[in-house]
VOKOL-972956 format. One line per field, with one value per residue (C-alpha): residue number from 1; residue in one letter; x negated, y negated, z. Coordinates in Angstrom, 2 decimals, always signed. Layout:
i = [NUM / ...] .
aa = [A / ...] .
xx = [X / ...] .
yy = [Y / ...] .
zz = [Z / ...] .
END
This chain:
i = [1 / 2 / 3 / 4 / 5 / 6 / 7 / 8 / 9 / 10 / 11 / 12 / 13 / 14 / 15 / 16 / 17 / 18 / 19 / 20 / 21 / 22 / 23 / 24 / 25 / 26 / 27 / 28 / 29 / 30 / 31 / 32 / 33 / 34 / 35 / 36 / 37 / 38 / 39 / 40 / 41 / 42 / 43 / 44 / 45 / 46 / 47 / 48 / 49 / 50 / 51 / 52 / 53 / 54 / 55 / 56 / 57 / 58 / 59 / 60 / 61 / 62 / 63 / 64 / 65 / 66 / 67 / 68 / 69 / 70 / 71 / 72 / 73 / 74 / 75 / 76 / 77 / 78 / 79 / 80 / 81 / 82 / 83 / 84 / 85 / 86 / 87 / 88 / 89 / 90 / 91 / 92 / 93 / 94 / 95 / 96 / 97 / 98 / 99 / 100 / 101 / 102 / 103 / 104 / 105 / 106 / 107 / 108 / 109 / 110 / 111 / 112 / 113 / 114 / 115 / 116 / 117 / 118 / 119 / 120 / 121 / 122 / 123 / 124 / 125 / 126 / 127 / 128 / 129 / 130 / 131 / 132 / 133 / 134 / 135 / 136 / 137 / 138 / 139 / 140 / 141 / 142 / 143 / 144 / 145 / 146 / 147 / 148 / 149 / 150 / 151 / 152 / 153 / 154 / 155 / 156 / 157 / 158 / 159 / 160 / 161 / 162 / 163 / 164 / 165 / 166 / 167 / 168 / 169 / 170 / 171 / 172 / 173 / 174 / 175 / 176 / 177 / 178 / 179 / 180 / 181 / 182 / 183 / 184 / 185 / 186 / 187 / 188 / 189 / 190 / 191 / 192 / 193 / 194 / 195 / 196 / 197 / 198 / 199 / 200 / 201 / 202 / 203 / 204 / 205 / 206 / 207 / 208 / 209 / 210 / 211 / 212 / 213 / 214 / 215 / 216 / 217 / 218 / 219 / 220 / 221 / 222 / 223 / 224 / 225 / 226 / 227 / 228 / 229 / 230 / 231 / 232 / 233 / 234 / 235 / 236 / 237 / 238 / 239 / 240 / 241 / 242 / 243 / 244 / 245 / 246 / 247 / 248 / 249 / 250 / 251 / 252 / 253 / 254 / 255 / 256 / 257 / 258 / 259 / 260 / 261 / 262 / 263 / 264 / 265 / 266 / 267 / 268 / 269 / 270 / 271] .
aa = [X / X / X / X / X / X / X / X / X / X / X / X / X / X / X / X / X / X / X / X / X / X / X / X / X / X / X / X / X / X / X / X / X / X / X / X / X / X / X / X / X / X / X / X / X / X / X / X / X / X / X / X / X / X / X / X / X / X / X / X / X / X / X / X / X / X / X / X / X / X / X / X / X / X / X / X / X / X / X / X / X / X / X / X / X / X / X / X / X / X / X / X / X / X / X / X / X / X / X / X / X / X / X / X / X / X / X / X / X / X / X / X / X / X / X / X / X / X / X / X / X / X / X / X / X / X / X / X / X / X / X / X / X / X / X / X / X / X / X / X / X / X / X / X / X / X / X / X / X / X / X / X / X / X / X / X / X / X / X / X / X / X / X / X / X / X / X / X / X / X / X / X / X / X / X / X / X / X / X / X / X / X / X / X / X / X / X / X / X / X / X / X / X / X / X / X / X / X / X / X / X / X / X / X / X / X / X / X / X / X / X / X / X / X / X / X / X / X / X / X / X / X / X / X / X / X / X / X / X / X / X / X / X / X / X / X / X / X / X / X / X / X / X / X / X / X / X / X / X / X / X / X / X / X / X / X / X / X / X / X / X / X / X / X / X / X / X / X / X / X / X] .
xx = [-88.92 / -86.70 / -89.08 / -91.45 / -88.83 / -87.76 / -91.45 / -91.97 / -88.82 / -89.67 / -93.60 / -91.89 / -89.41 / -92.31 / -94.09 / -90.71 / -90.73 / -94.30 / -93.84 / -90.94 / -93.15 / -95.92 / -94.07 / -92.18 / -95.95 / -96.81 / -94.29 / -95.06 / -98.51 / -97.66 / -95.08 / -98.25 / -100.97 / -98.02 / -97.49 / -101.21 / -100.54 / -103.17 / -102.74 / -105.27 / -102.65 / -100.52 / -103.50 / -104.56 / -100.90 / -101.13 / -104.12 / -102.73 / -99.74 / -101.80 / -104.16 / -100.58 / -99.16 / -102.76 / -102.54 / -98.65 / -99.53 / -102.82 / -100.61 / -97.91 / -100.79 / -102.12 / -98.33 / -98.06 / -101.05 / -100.35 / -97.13 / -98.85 / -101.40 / -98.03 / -96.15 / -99.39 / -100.06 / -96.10 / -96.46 / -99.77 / -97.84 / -94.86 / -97.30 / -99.17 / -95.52 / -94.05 / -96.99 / -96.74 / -93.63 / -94.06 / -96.76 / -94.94 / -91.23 / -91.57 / -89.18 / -89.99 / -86.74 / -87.18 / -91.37 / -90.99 / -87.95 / -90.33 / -93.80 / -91.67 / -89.98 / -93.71 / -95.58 / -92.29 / -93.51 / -97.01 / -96.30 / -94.33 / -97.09 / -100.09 / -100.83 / -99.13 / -101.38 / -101.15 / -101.08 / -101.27 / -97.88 / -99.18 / -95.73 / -95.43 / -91.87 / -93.60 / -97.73 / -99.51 / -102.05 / -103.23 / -102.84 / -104.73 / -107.19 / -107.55 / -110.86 / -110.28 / -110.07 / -106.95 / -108.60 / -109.95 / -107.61 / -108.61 / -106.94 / -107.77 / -106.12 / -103.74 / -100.36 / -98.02 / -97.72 / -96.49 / -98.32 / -96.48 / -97.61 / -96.41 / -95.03 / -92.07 / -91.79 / -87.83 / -88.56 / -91.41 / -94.36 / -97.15 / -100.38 / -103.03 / -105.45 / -106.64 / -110.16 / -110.52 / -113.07 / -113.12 / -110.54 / -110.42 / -107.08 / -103.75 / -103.44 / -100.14 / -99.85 / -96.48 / -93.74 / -91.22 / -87.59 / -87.40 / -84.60 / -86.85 / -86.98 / -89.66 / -92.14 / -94.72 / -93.02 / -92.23 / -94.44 / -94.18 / -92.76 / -89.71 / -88.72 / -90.22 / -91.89 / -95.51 / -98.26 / -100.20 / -104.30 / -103.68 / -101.48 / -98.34 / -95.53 / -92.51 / -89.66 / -87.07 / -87.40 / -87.62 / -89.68 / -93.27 / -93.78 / -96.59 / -97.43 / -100.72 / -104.34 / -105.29 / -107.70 / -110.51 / -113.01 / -115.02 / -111.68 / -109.69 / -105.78 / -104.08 / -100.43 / -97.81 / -94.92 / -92.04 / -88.88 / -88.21 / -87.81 / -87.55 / -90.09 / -93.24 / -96.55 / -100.00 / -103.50 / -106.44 / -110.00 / -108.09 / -106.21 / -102.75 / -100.63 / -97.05 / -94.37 / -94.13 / -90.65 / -87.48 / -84.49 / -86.48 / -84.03 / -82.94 / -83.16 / -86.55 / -90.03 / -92.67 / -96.33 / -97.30 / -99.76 / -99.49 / -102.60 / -102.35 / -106.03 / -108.36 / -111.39 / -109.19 / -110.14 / -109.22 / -109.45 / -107.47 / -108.17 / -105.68 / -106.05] .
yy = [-73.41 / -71.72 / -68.91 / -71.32 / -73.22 / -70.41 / -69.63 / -73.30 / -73.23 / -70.14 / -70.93 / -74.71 / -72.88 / -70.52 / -73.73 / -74.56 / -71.33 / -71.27 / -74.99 / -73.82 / -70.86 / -72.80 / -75.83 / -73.06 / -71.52 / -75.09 / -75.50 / -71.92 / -72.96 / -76.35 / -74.04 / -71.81 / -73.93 / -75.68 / -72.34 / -71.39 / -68.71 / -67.37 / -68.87 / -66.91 / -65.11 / -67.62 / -69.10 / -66.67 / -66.44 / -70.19 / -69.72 / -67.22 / -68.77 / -72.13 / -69.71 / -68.43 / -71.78 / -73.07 / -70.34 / -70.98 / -74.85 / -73.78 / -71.63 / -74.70 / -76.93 / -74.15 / -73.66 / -77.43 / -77.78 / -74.66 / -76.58 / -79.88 / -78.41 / -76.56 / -79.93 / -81.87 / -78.92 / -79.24 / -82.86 / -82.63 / -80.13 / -82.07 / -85.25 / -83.03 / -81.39 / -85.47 / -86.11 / -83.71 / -83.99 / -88.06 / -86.94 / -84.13 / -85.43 / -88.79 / -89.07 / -92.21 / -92.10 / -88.61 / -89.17 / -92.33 / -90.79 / -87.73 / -89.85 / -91.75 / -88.56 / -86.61 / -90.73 / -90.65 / -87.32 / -87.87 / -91.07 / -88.95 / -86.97 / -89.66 / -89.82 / -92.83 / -95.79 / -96.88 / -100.58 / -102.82 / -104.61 / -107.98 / -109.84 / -112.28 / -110.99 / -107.63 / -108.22 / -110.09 / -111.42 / -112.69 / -109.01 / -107.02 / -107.54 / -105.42 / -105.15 / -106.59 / -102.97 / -102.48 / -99.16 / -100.58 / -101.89 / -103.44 / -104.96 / -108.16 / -108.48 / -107.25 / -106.00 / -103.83 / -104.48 / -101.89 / -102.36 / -100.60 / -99.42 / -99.27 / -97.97 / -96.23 / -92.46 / -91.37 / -88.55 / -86.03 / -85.21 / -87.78 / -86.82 / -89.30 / -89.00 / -91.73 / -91.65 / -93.16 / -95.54 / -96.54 / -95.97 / -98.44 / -97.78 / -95.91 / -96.01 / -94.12 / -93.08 / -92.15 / -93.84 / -96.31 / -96.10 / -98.42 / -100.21 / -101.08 / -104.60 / -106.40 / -104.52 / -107.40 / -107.15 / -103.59 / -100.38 / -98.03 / -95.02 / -97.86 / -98.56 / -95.21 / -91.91 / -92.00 / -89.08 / -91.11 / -90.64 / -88.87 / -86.18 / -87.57 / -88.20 / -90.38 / -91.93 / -94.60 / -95.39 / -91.80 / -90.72 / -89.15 / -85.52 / -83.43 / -82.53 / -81.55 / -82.48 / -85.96 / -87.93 / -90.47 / -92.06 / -89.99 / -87.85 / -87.31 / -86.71 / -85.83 / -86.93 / -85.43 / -86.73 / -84.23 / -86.51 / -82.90 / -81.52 / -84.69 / -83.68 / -85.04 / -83.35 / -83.59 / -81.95 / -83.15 / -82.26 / -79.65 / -78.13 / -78.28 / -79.58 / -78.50 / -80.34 / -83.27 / -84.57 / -83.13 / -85.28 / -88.29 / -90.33 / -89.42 / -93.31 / -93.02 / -94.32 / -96.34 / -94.55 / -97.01 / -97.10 / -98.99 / -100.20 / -101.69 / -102.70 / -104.92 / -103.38 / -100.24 / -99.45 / -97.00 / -96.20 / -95.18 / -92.38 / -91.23 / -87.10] .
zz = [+88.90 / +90.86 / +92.28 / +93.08 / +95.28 / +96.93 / +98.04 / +98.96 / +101.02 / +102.75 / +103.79 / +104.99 / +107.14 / +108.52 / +109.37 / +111.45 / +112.90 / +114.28 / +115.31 / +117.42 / +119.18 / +119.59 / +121.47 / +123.37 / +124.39 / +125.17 / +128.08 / +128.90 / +129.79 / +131.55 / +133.98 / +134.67 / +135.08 / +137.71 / +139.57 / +139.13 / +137.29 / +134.73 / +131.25 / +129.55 / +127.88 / +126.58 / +125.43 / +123.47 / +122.32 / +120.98 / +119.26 / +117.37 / +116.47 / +115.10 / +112.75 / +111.32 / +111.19 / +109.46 / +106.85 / +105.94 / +105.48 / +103.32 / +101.32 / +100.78 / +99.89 / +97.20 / +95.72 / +95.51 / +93.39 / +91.23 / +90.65 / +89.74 / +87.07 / +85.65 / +84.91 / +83.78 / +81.19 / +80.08 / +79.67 / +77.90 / +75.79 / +75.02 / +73.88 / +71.12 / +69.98 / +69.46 / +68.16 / +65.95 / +64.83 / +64.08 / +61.73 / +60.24 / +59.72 / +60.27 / +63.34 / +65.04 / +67.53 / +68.74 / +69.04 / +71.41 / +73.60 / +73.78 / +74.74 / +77.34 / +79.07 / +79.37 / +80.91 / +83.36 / +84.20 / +84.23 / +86.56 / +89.04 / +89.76 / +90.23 / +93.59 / +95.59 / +96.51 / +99.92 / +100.68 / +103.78 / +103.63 / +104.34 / +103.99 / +106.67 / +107.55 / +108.93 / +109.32 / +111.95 / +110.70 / +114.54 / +115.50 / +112.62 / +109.92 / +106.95 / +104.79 / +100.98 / +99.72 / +102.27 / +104.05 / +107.39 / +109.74 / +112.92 / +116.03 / +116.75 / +120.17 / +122.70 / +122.67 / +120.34 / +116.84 / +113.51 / +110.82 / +107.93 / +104.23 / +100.96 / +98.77 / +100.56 / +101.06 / +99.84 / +98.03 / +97.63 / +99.77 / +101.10 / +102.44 / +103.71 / +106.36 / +108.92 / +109.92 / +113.66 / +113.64 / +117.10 / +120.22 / +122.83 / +124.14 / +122.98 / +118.82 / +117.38 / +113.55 / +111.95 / +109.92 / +110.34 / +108.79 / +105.34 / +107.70 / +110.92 / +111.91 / +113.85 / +113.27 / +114.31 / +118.40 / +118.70 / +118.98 / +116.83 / +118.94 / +119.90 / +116.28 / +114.39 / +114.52 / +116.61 / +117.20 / +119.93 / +120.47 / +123.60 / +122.70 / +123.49 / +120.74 / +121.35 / +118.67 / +118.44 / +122.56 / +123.15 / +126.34 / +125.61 / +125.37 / +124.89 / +120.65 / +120.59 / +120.95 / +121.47 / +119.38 / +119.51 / +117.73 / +114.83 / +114.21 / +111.11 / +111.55 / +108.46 / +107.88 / +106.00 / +104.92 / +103.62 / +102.57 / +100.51 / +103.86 / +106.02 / +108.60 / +109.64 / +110.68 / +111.53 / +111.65 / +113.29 / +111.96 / +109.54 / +112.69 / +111.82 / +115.31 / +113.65 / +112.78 / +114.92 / +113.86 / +111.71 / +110.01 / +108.94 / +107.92 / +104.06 / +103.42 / +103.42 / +105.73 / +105.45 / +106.87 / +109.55 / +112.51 / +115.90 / +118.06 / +121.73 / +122.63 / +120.97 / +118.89 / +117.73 / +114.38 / +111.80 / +108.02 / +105.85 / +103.27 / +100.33 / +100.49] .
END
């Protein structure tokens, strides 16, 4: 357990690292293309830092998994040895505390179904409406509104993708802090964490500053939620864009998305 930390750890922090160069390259190239200088360079620079970036993040995602089939085979495991040992000596105490230990372990690791929260303390019903499933979510009319989902992140990593159905104006996906209020008045990037369709990304009344490619209708961006590490990142179409935000706060988020124009429309898809 404690290699494989180590190695998670370390391929995280390289993700940090390349993040770092590749924002650094990104205001490189902004100063150029300002003085007219030739960017082909730094281009080509940036390029190469996303391919070593993509191939640190594909190497977190196998280490994760290698990780998850370990604990399912130790709880599988531990259910045939109570078993076992009810049959064999009869021990009905120690066979039940063992069966509950391995299903809390087995529960940790089930993926996390997303919800709508449709409370009427946070969800505008005249703003948004949501499919019966919960997975397509679309504005209804003008103006900025957070629309939040359940359960909430504190611990562990999250992973979900939102499929853009149609853009018809600015849409922002991120997370919201478990202790954000009015959510149904405020956009997201004023109360929360936002990666905006064109590029932009902006939190908690920040100004907006350039993250990475924008995004429009027909393209998948892929959220990830780290509460391990507290940082937040996206891809789109399987291109990572780096971590977009560190020091989430260690209470915990909610994954949310804002919309300001009417006929937006995305869906939501549980990687």
């Amino acid at each position: 357990m404690g290699s494989f930390n180590h190695v998670l750890l370390k391929r995280k922090q390289d993700v940090k690292t390349c993040t770092a160069k590749c924002a650094d390259l990104q205001q490189q190239m902004v100063q150029a293309m300002k003085s007219g200088e030739d960017i082909t360079e730094i281009n080509q620079r940036l390029i190469q830092q996303v391919a070593i970036m993509a191939e640190h993040e594909k190497q977190i995602e196998n280490i994760e998994q290698n990780e998850t089939k370990r604990a399912v085979k130790y709880c599988k495991q531990r259910v045939y040895y109570v078993i076992q040992r009810y049959i064999e000596e009869g021990d009905h105490k120690g066979a039940n505390m063992g069966l509950v230990d391995a299903k809390q372990r087995l529960e940790a690791l089930a993926p996390r179904r997303m919800q709508v929260d449709q409370s009427p303390d946070v969800f505008d019903s005249s703003k948004y409406s949501v499919t019966e499933e919960g997975t397509v979510i679309t504005a209804k009319e003008y103006g900025w509104s957070t629309l939040r989902f359940t359960p909430a992140v504190k611990s562990g990593v999250l992973k979900f993708r939102v499929k853009i159905l149609r853009v018809n104006g600015l849409v922002a996906i991120g997370c919201v802090p478990t202790t954000a209020e009015d959510l149904k008045t405020n956009a997201l990037c004023g109360i929360g964490f936002a990666y905006w369709s064109n590029g932009y990304k902006a939190a908690l009344c920040s100004e907006d500053e350039v993250y990475g490619a924008g995004y429009g209708t027909g393209d998948v961006i892929e959220v990830t939620i780290d509460m391990d590490a507290r940082t937040l990142s996206f891809a789109k179409n399987g291109v990572s864009q780096g971590v977009a935000y560190e020091n989430l706060p260690e209470e915990g988020v909610y994954p949310a998305i804002d919309s300001y124009r009417e006929h937006n429309s995305v869906e939501i898809i549980r990687a």
